[in-house]
N, C-alpha and C positions, 0 to 999 in steps of 0.2 A: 194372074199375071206371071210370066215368066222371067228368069230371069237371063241376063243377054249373055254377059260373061261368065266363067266357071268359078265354082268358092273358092278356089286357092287364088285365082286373081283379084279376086274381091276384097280375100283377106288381106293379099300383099299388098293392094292401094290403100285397105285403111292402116298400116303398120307403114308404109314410105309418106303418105300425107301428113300422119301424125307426128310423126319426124321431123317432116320440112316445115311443118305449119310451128312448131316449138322452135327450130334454128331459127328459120326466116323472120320470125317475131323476132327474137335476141337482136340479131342483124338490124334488124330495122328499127329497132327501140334505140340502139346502139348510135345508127346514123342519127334519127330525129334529136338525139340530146346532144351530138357533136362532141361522142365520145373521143378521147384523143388518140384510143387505137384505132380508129377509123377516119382519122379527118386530122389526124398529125403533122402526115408527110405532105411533102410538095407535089406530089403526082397525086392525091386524094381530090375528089371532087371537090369543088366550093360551095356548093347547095347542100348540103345534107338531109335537109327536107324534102328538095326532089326525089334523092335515091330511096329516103323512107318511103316515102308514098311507092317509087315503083315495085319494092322488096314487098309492101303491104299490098301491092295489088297480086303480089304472088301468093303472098298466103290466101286471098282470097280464092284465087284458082286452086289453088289444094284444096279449100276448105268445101268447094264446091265438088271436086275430086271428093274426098272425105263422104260428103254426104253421098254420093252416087254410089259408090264402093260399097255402104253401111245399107243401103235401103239392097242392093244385091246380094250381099249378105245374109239380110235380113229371109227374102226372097228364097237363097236356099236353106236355110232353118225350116223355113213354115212349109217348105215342102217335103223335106227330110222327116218332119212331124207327123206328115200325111199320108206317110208310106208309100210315096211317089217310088215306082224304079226307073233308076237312073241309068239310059243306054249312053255307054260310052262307046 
């Protein structure tokens, strides 16, 4: 199998996912307990459980990012192994 995108984009989606997927947890942990930096003020949402879920459905698209980026990664290692040459 080949892989679709090139390793510097591969690498940079697993280093921006790994990132957003650490914040967005915080953030979203932060909402779900009705932390009072988050749910303080009078312009904060009233739900705080809605916002977590929608924060945690982000991480999950990262986390899905994550995986896709790691397996094309992976994809140029095993060919760089094989002494594939690479036409750019």
């Amino acid at each position: 199998m080949k892989p679709v995108v090139s390793a510097f984009n591969a690498w940079t989606c697993i280093v921006i996912s790994v990132f957003a997927i650490i914040i967005l947890s915080a953030i979203g942990s932060m909402f779900a307990n009705n932390h009072h930096s988050m749910m303080g003020s009078d312009e904060d949402p009233e739900s705080g459980s809605a916002v977590a879920a929608a924060v945690f459905g982000a991480v999950g698209v990262y986390g899905v990012f994550l995986l896709f980026c790691a397996s094309q990664a992976f994809l140029h290692q095993r060919q760089s192994r094989q002494g594939e040459i690479a036409l750019r």
